[in-house]
C-alpha positions in Angstrom: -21.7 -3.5 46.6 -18.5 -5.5 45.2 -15.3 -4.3 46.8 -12.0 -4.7 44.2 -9.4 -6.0 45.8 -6.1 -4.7 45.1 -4.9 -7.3 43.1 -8.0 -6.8 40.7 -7.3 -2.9 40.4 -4.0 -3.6 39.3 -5.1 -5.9 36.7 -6.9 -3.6 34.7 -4.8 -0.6 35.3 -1.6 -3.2 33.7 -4.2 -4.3 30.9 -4.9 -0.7 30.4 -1.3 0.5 30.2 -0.8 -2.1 27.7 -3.7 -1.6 25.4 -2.4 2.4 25.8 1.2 1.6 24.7 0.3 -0.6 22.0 -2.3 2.1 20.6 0.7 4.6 21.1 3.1 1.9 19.3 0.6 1.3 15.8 -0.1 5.4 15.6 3.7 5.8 15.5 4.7 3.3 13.4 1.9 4.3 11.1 2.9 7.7 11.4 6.4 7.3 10.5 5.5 4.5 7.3 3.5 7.8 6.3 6.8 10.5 6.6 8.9 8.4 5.3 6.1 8.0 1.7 6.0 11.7 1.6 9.6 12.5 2.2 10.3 9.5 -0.5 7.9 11.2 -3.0 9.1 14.5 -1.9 12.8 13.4 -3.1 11.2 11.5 -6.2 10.3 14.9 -7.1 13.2 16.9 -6.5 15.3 14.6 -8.3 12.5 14.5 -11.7 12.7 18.4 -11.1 16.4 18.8 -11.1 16.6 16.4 -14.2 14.4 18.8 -16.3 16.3 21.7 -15.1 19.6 20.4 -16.1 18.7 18.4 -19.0 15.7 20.0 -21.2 15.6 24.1 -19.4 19.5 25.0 -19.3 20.9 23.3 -22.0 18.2 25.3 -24.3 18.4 28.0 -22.9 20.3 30.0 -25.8 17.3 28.2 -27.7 14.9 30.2 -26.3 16.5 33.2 -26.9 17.2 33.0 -30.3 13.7 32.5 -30.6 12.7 35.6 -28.9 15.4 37.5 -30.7 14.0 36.5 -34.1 10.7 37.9 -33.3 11.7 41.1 -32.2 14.0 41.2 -35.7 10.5 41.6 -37.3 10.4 45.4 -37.0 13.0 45.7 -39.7 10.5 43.7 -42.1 7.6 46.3 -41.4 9.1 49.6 -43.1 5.7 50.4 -45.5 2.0 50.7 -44.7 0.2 48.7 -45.8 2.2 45.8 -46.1 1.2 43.6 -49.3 0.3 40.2 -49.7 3.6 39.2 -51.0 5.6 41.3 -47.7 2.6 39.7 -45.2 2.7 36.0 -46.4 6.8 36.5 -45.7 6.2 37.8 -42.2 3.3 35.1 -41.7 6.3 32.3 -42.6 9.3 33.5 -41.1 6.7 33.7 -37.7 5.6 30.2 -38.5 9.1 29.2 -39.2 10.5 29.9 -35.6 7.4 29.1 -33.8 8.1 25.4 -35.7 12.0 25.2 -35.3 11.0 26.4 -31.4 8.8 23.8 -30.9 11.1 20.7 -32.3 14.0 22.6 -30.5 12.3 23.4 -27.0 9.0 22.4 -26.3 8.4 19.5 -27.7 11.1 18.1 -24.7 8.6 19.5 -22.6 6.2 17.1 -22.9 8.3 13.9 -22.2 8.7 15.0 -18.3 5.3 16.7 -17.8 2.6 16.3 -20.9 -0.2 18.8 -19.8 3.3 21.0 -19.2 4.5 21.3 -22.4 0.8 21.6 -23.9 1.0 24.5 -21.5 3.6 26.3 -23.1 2.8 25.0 -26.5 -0.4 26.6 -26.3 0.9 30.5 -24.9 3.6 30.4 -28.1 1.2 29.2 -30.6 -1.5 31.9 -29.1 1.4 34.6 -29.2 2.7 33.4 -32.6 -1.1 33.8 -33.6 -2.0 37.2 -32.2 1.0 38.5 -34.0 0.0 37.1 -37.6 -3.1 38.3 -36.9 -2.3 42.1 -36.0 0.4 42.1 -39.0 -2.7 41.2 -41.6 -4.8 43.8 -39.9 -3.8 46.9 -42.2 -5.4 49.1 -39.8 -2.3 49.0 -37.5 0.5 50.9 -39.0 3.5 48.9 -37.7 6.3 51.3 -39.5 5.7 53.5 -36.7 7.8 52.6 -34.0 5.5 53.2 -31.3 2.3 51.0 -32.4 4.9 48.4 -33.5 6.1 48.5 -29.7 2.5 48.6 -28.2 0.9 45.9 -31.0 3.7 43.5 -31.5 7.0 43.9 -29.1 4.9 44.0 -26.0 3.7 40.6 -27.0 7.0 39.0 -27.4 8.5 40.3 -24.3 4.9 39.5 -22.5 5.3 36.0 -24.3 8.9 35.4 -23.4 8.4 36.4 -19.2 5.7 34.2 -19.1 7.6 31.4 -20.5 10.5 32.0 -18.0 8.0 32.0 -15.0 6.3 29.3 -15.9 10.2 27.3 -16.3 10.5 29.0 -12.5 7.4 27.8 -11.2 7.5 24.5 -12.4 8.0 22.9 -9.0 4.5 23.8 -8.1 2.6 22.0 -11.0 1.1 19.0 -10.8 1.5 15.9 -13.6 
């Protein structure tokens, strides 16, 4: 049996001490390298965010709701049933018309900052834009009467146009 002197004991209780604190040393200086990335990254991103906000979102903001507007000022344009070709083609391009001055105006800013963003919104517009050109060439829907009008076309818009604004809202959460 070997007996450890003192001298020996206190050896490897120094040398492991040492070998503790320098373990303790790298995981912390690792630790904070990694905080301050995130917190770096995190700031990146509030800064990018902020910079949308302030220079593509609230500056078009009265974009938007002209937009909006001009689609719910189709209800005046649907007075007969059954529209004719001539009164359909004329709804068909003013709907193009502000779906294509909305997307030079608005959205297409949208995909500078964040591309699969704006193809986001580009894509719930154009489907809205669609679903109404396709219900006003449907004759079975009489959209003189106010109330199939509301269900068929102004419940799409205002659908269309809180959708948008949540998705402006909720950008923060959406990858690039």
């Amino acid at each position: 049996m070997v007996i450890l002197s003192c001298s020996s004991c206190e050896f490897w209780v120094n040398l492991a001490s040492f070998m503790l604190a320098f373990i303790i040393a790298i995981v912390t200086v690792f630790y904070t390298l990694a905080e301050k990335r995130r917190s770096e990254r995190r700031y990146h991103y509030d800064v990018e965010l902020q910079w949308l906000r302030e220079i593509v979102i609230i500056p078009n903001l009265p974009i938007i709701e002209k937009f909006y507007s001009g689609l719910y000022l189709l209800e005046g344009k649907l007075g007969s049933h059954p529209l004719n070709p001539i009164q359909k083609a004329e709804i068909r391009n003013i709907v193009d018309a502000a779906y294509i001055e909305f997307y030079r105006a608005f959205i297409s800013l949208l995909y500078g900052p964040n591309k699969k963003f704006g193809e986001e919104i580009n894509s719930a517009v154009f489907q809205m834009k669609e679903n109404i050109i396709e219900i006003v060439q449907d004759d079975n829907y009489d959209l003189s009467k106010t109330e199939i009008y509301k269900t068929m076309i102004e419940t799409k818009i205002m659908q269309s146009r809180a959708d948008l604004i949540k998705a402006i809202f909720e950008y923060k959460h959406k990858k690039k």
